[in-house]
PDBQT receptor file of N, H, CA, C and O in Angstrom, charges set to zero:
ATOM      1  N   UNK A   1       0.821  -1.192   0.000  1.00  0.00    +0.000 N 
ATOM      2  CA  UNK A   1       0.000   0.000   0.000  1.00  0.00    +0.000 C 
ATOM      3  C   UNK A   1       0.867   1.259   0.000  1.00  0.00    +0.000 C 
ATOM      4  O   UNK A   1       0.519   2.254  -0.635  1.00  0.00    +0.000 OA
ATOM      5  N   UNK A   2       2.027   1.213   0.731  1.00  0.00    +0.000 N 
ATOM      6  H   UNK A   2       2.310   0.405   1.247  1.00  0.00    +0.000 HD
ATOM      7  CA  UNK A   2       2.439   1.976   1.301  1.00  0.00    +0.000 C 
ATOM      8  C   UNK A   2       3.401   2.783  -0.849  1.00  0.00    +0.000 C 
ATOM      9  O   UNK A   2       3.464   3.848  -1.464  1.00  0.00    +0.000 OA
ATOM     10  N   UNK A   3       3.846   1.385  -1.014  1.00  0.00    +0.000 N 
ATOM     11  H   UNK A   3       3.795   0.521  -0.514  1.00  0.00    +0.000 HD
ATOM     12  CA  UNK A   3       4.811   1.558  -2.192  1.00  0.00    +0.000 C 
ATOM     13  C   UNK A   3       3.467   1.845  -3.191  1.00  0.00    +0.000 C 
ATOM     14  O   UNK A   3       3.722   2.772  -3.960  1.00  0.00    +0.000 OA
ATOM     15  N   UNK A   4       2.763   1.559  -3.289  1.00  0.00    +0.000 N 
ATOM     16  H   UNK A   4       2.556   0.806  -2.664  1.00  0.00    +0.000 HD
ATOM     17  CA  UNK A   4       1.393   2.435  -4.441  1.00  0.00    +0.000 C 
ATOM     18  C   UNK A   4       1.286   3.828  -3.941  1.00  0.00    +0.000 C 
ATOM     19  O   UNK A   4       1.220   4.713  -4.795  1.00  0.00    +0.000 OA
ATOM     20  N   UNK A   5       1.263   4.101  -2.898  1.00  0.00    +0.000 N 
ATOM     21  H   UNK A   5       1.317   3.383  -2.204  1.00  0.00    +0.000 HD
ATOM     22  CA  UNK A   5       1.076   5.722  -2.616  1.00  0.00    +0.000 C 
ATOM     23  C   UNK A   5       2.371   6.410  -3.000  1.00  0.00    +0.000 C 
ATOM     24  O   UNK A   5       2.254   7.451  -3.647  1.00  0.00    +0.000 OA
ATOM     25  N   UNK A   6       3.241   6.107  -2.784  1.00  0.00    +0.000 N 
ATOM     26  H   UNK A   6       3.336   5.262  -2.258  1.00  0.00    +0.000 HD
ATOM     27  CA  UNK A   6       4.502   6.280  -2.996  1.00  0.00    +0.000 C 
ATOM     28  C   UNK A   6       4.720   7.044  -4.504  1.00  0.00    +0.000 C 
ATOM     29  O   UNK A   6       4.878   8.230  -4.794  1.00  0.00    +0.000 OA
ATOM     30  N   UNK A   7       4.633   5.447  -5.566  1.00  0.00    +0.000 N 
ATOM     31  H   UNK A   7       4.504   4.484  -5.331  1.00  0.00    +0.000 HD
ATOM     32  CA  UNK A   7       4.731   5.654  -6.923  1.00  0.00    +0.000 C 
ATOM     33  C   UNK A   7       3.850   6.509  -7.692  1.00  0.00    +0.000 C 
ATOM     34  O   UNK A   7       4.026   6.959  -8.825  1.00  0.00    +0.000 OA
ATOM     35  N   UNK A   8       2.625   6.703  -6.697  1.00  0.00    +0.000 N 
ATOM     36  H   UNK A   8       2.481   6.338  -5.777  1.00  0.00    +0.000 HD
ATOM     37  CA  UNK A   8       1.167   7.791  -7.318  1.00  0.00    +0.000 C 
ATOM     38  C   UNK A   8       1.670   9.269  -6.827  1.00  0.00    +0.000 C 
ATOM     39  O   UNK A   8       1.333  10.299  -7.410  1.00  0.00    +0.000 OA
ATOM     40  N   UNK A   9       2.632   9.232  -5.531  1.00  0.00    +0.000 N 
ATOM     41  H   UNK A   9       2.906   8.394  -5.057  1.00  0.00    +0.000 HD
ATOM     42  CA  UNK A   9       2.497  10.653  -5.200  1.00  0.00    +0.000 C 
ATOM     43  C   UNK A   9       3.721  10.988  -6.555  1.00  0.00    +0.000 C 
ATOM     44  O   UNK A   9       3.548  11.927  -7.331  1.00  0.00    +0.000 OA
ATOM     45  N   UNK A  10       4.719  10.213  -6.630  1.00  0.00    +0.000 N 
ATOM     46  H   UNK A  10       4.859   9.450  -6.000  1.00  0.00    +0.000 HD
ATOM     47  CA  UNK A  10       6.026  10.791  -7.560  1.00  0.00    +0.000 C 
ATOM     48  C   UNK A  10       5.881  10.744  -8.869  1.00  0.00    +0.000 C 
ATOM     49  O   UNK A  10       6.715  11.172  -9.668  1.00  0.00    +0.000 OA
ATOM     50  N   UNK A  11       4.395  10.016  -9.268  1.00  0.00    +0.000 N 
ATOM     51  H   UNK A  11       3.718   9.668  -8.619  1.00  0.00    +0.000 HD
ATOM     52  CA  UNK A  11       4.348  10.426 -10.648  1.00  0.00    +0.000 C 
ATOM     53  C   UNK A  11       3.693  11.335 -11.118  1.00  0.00    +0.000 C 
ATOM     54  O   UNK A  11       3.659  11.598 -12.320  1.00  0.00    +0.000 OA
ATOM     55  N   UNK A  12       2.702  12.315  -9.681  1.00  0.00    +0.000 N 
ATOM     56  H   UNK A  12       2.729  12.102  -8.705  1.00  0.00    +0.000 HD
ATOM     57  CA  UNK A  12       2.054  13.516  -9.949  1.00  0.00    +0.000 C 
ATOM     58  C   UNK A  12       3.295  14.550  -9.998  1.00  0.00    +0.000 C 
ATOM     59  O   UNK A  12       3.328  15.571 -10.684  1.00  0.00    +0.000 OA
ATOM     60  N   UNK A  13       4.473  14.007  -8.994  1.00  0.00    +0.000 N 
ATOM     61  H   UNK A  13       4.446  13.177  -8.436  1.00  0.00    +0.000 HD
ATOM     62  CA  UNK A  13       5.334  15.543  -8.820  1.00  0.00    +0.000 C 
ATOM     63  C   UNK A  13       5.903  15.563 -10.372  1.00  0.00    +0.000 C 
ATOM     64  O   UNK A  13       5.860  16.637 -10.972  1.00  0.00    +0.000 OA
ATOM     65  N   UNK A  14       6.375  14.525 -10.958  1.00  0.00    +0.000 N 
ATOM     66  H   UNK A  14       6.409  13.652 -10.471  1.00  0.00    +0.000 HD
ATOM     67  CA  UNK A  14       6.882  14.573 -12.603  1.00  0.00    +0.000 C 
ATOM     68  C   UNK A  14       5.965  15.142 -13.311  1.00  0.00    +0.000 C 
ATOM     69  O   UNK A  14       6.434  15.729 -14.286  1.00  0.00    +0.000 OA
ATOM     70  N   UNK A  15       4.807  15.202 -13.203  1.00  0.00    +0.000 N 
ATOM     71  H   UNK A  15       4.427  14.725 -12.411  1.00  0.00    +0.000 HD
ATOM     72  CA  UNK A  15       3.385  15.549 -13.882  1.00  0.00    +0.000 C 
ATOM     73  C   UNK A  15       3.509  16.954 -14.200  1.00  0.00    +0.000 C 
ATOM     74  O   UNK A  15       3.671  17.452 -15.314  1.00  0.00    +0.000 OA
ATOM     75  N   UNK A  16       3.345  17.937 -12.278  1.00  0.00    +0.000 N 
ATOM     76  H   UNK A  16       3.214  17.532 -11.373  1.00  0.00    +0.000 HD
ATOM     77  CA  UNK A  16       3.518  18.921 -12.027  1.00  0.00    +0.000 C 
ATOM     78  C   UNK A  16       4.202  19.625 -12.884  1.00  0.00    +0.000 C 
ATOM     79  O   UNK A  16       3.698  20.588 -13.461  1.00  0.00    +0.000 OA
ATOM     80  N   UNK A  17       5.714  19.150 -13.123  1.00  0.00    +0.000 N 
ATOM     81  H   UNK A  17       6.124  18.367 -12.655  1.00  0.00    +0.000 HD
ATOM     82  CA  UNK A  17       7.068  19.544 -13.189  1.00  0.00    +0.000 C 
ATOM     83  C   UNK A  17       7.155  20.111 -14.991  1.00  0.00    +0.000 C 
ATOM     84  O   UNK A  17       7.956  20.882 -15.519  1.00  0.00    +0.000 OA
ATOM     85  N   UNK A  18       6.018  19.382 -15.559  1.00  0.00    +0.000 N 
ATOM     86  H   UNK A  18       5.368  18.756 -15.130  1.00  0.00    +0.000 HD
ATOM     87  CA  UNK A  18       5.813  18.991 -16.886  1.00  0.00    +0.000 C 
ATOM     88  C   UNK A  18       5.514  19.949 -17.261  1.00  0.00    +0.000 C 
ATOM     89  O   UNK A  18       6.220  20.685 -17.951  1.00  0.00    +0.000 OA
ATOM     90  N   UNK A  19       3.935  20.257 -16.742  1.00  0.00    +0.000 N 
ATOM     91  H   UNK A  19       3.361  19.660 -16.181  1.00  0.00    +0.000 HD
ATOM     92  CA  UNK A  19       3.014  21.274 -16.581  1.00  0.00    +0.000 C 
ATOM     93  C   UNK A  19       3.820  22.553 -16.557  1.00  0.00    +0.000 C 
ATOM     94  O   UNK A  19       3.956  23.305 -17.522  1.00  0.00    +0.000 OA
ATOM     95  N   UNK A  20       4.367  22.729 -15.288  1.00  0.00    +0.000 N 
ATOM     96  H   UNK A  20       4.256  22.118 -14.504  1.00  0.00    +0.000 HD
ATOM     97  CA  UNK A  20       5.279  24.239 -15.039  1.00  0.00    +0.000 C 
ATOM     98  C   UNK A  20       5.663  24.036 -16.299  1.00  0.00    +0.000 C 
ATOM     99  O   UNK A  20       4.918  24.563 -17.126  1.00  0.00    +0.000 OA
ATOM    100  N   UNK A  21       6.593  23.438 -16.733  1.00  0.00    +0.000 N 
ATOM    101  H   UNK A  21       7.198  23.010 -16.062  1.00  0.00    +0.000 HD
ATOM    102  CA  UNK A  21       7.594  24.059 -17.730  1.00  0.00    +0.000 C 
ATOM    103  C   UNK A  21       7.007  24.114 -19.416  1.00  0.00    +0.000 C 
ATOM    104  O   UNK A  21       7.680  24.484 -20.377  1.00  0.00    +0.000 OA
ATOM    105  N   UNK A  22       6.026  23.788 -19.440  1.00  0.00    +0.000 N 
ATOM    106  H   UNK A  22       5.479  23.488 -18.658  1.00  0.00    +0.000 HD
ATOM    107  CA  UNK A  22       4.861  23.845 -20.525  1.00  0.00    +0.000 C 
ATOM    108  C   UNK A  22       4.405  25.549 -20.382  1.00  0.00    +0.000 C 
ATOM    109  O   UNK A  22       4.374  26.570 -21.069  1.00  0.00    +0.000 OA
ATOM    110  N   UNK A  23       4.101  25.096 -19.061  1.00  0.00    +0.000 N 
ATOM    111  H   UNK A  23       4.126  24.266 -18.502  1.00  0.00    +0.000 HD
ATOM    112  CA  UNK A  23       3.204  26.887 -18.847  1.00  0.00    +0.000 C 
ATOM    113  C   UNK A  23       4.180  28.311 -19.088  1.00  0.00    +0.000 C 
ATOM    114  O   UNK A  23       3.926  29.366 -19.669  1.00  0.00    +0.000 OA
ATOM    115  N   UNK A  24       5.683  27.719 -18.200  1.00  0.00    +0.000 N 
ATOM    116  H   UNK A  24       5.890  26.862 -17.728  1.00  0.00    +0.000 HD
ATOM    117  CA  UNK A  24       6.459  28.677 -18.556  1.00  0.00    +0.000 C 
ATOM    118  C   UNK A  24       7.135  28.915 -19.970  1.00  0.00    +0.000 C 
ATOM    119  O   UNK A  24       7.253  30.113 -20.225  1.00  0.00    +0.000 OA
ATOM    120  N   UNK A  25       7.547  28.164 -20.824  1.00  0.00    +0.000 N 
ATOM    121  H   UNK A  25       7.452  27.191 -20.617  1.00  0.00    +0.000 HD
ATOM    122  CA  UNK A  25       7.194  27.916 -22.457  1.00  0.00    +0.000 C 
ATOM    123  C   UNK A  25       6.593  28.635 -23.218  1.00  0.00    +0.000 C 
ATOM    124  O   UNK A  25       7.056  29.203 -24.207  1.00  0.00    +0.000 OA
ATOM    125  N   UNK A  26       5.278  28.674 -22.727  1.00  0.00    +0.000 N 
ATOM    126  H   UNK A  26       4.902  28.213 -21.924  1.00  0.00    +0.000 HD
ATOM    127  CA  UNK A  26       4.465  29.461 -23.004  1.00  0.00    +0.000 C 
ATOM    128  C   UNK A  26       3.897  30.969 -23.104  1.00  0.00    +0.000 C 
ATOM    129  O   UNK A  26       2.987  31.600 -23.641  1.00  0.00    +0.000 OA
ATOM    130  N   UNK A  27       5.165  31.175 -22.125  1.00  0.00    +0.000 N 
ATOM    131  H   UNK A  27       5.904  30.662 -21.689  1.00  0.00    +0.000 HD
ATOM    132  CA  UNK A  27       4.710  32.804 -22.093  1.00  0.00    +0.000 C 
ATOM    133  C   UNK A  27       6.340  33.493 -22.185  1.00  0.00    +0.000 C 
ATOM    134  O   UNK A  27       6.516  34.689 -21.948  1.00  0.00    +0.000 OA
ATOM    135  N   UNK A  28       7.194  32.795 -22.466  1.00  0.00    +0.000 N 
ATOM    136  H   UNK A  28       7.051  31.825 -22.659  1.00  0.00    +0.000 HD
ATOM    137  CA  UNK A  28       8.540  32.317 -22.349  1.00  0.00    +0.000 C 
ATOM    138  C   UNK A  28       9.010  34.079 -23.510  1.00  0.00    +0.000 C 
ATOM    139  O   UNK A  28       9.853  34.916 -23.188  1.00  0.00    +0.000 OA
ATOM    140  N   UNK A  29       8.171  34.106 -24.720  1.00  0.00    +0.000 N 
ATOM    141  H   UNK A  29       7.486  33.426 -24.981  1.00  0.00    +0.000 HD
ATOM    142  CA  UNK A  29       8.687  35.195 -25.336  1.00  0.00    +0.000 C 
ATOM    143  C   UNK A  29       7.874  36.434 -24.951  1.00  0.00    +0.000 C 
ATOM    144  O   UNK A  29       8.345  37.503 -25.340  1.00  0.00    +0.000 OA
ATOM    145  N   UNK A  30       6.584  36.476 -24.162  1.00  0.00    +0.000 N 
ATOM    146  H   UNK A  30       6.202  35.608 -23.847  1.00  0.00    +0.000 HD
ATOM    147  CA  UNK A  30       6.322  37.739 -23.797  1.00  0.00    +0.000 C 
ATOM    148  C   UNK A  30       7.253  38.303 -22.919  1.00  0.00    +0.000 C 
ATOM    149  O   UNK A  30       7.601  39.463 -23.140  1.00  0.00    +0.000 OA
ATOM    150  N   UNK A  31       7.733  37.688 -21.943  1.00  0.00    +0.000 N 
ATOM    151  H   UNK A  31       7.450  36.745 -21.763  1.00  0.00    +0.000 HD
ATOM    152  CA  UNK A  31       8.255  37.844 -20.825  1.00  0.00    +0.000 C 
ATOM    153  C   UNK A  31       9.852  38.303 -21.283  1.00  0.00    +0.000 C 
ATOM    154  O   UNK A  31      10.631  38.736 -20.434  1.00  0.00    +0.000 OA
ATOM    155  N   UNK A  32      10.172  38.183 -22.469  1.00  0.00    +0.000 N 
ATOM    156  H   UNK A  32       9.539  37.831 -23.159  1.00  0.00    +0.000 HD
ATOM    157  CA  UNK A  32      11.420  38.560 -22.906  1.00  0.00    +0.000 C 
ATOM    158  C   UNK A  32      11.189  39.734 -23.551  1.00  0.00    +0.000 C 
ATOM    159  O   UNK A  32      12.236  40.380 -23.583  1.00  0.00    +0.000 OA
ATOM    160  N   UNK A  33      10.139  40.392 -24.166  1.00  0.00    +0.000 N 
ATOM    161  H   UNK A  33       9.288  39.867 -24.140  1.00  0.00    +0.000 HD
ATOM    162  CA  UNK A  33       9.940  40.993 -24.892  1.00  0.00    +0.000 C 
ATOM    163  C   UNK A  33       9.576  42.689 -23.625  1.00  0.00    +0.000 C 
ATOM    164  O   UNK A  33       9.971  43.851 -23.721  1.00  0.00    +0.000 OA
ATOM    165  N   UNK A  34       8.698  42.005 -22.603  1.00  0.00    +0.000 N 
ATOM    166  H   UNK A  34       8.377  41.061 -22.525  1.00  0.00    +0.000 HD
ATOM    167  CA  UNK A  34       8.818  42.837 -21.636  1.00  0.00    +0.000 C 
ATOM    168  C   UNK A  34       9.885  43.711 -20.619  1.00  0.00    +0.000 C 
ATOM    169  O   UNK A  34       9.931  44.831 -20.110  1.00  0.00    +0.000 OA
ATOM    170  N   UNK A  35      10.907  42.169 -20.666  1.00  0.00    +0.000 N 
ATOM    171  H   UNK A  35      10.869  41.260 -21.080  1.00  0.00    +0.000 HD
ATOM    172  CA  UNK A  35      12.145  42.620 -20.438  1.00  0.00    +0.000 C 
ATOM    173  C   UNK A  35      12.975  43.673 -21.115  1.00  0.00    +0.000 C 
ATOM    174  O   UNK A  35      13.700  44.441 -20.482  1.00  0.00    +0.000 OA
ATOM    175  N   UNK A  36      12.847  43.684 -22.427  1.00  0.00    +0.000 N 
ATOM    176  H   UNK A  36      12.259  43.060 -22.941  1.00  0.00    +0.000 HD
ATOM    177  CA  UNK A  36      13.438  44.500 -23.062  1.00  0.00    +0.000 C 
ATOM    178  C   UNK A  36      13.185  45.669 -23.216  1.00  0.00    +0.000 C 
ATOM    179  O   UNK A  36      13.922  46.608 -23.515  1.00  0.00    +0.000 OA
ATOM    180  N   UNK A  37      11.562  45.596 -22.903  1.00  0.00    +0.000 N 
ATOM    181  H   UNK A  37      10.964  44.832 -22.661  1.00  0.00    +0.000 HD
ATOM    182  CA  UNK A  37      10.736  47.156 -22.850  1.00  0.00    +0.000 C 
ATOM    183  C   UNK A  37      11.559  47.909 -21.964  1.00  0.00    +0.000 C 
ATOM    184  O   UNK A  37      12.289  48.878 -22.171  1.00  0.00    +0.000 OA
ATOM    185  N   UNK A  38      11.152  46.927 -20.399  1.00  0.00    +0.000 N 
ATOM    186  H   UNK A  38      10.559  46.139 -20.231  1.00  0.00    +0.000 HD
ATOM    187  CA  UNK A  38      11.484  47.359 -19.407  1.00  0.00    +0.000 C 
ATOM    188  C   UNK A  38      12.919  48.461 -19.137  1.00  0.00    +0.000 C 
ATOM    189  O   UNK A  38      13.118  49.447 -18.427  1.00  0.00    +0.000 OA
ATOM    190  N   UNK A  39      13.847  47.560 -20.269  1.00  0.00    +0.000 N 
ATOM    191  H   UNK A  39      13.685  46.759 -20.846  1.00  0.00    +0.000 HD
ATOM    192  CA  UNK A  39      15.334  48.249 -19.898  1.00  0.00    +0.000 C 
ATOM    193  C   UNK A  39      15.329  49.034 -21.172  1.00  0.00    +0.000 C 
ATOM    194  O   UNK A  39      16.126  49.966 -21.065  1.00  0.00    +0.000 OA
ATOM    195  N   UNK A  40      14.965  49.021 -21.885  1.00  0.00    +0.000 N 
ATOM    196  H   UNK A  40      14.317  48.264 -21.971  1.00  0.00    +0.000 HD
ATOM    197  CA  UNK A  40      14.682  50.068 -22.790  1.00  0.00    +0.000 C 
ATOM    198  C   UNK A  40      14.388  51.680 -22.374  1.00  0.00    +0.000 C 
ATOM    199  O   UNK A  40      15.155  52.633 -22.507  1.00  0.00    +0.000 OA
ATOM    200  N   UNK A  41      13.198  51.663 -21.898  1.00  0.00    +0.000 N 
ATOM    201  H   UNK A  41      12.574  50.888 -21.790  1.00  0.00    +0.000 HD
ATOM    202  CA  UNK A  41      12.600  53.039 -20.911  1.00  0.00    +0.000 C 
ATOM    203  C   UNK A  41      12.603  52.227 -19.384  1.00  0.00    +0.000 C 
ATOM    204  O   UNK A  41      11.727  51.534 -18.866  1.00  0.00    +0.000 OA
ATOM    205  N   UNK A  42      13.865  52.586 -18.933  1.00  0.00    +0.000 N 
ATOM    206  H   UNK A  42      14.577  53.149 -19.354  1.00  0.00    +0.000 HD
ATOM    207  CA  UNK A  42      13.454  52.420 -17.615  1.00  0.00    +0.000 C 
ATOM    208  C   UNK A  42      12.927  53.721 -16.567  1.00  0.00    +0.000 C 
ATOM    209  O   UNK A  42      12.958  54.909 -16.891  1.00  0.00    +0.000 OA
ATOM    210  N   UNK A  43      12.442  53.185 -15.246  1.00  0.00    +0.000 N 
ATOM    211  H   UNK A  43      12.417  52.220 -14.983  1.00  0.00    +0.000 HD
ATOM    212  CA  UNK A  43      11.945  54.178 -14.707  1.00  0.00    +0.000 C 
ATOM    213  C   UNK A  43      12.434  54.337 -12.832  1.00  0.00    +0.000 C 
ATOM    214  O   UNK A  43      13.264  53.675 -12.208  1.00  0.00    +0.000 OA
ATOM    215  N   UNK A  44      11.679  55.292 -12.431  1.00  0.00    +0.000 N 
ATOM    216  H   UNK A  44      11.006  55.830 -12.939  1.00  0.00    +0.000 HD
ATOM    217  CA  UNK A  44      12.920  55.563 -10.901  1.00  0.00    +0.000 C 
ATOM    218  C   UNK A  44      12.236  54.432 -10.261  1.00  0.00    +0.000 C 
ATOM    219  O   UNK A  44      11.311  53.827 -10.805  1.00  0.00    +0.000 OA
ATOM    220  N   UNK A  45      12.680  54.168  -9.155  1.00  0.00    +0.000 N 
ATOM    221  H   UNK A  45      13.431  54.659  -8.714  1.00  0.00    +0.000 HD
ATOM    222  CA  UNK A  45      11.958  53.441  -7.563  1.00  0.00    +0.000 C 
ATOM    223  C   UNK A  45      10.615  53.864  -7.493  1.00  0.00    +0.000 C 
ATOM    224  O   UNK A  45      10.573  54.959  -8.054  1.00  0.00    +0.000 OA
ATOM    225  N   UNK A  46       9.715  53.607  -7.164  1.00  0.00    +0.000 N 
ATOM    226  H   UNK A  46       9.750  52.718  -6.708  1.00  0.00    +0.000 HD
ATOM    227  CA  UNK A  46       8.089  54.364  -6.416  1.00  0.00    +0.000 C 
ATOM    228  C   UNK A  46       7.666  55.375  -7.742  1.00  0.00    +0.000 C 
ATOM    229  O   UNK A  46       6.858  56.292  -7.597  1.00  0.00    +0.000 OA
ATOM    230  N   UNK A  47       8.209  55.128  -8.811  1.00  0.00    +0.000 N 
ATOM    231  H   UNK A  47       8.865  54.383  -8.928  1.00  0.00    +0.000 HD
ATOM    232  CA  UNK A  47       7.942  55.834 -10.348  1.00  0.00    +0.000 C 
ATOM    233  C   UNK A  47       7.491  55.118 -11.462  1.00  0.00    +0.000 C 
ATOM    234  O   UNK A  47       7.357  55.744 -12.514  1.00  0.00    +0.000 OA
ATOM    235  N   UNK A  48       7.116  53.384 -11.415  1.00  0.00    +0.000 N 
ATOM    236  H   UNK A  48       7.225  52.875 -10.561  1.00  0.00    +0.000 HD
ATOM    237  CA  UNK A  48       7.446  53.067 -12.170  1.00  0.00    +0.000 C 
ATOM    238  C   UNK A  48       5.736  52.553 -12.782  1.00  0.00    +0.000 C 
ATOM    239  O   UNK A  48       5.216  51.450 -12.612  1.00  0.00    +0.000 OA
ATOM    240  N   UNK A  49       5.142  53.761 -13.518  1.00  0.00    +0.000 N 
ATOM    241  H   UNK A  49       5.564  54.657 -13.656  1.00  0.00    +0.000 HD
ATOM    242  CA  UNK A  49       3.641  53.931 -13.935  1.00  0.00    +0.000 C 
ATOM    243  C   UNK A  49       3.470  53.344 -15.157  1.00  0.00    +0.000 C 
ATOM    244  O   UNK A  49       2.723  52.387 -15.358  1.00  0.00    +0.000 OA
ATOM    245  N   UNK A  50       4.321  54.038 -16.199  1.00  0.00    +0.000 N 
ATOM    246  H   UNK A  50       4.927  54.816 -16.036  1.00  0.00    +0.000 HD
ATOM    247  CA  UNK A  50       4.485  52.699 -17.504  1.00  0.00    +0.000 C 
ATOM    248  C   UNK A  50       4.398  50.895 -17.066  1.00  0.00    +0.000 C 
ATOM    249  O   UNK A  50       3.768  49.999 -17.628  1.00  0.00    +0.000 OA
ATOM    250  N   UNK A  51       5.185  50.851 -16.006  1.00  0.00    +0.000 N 
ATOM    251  H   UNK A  51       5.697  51.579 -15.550  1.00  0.00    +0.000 HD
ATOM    252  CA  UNK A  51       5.733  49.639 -15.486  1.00  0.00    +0.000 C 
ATOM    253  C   UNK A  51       4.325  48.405 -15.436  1.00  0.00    +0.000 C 
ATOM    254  O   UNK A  51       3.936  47.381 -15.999  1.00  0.00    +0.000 OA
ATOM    255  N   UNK A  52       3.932  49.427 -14.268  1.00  0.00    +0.000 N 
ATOM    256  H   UNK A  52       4.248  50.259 -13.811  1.00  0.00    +0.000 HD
ATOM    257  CA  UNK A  52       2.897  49.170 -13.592  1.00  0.00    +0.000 C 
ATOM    258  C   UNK A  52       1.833  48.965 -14.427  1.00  0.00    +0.000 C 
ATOM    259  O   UNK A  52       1.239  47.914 -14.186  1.00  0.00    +0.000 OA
ATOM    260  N   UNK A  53       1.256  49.819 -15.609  1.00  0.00    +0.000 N 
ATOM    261  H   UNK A  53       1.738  50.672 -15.805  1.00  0.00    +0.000 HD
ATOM    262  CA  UNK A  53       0.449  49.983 -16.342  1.00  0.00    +0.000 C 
ATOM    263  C   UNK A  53       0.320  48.504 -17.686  1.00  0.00    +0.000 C 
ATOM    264  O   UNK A  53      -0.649  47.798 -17.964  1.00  0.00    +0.000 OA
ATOM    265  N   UNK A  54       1.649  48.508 -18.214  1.00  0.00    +0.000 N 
ATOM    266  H   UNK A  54       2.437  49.082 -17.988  1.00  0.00    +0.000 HD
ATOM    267  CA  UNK A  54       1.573  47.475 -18.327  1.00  0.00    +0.000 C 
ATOM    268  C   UNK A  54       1.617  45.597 -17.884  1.00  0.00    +0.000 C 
ATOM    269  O   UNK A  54       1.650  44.563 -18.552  1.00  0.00    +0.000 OA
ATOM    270  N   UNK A  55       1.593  45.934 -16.364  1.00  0.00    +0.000 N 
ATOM    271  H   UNK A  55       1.566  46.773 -15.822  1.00  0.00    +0.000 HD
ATOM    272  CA  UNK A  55       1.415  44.509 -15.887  1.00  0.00    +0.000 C 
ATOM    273  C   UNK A  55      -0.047  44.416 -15.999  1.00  0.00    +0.000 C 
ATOM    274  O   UNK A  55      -0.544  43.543 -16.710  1.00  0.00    +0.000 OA
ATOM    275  N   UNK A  56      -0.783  45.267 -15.339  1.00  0.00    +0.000 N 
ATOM    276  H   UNK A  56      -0.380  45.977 -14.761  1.00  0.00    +0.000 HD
ATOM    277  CA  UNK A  56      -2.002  45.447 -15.121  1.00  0.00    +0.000 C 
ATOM    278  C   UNK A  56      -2.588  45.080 -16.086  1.00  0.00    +0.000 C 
ATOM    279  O   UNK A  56      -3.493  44.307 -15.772  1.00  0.00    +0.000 OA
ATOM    280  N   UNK A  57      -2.493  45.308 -17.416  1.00  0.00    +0.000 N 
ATOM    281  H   UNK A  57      -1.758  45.936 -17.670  1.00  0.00    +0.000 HD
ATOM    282  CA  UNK A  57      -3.252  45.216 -18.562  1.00  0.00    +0.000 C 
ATOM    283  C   UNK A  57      -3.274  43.775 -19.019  1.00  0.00    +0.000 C 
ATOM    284  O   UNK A  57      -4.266  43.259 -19.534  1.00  0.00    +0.000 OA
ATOM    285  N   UNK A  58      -1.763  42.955 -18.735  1.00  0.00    +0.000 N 
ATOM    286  H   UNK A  58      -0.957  43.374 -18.316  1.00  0.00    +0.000 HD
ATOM    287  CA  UNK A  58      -2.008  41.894 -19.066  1.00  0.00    +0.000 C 
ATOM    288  C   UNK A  58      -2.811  40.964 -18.194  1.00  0.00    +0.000 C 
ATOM    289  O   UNK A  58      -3.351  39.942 -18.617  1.00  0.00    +0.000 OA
ATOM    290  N   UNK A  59      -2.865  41.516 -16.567  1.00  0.00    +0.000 N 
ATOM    291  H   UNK A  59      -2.426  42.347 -16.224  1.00  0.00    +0.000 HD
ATOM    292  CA  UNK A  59      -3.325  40.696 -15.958  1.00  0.00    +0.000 C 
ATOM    293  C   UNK A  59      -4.460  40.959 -16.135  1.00  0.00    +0.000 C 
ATOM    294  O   UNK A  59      -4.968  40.012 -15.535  1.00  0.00    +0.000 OA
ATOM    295  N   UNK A  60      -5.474  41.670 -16.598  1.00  0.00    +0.000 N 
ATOM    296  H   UNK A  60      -5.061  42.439 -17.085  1.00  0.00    +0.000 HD
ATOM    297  CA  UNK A  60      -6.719  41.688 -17.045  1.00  0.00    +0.000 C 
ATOM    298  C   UNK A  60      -7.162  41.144 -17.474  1.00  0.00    +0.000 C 
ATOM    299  O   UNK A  60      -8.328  41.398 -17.776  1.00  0.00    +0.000 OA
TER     300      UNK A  60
């Protein structure tokens, strides 16, 4: 019993592991593309409204 729970819990964590890196893949060139914005126009500490403006929008 003990070795079935075992082999079920470690073939969800491979599962998981799959998933993440599918999901991150996936958004793999926005997130580069943002980066580049980012250092492109950067902005001060407690200034950063472009920044901000565009997280917001995507998380919408």
């Amino acid at each position: 019993m003990r070795l079935t729970l075992l082999l079920i819990l470690l073939s969800a964590i491979g599962y998981s592991q799959n998933t993440i890196d599918d999901d991150i893949a996936s958004i793999e060139s926005q997130l580069i593309e943002w980066r580049r914005h980012f250092h492109q126009f950067p902005e001060l500490s407690n200034r950063e409204f472009n920044t901000a403006k565009k997280i917001a929008e995507y998380l919408r």
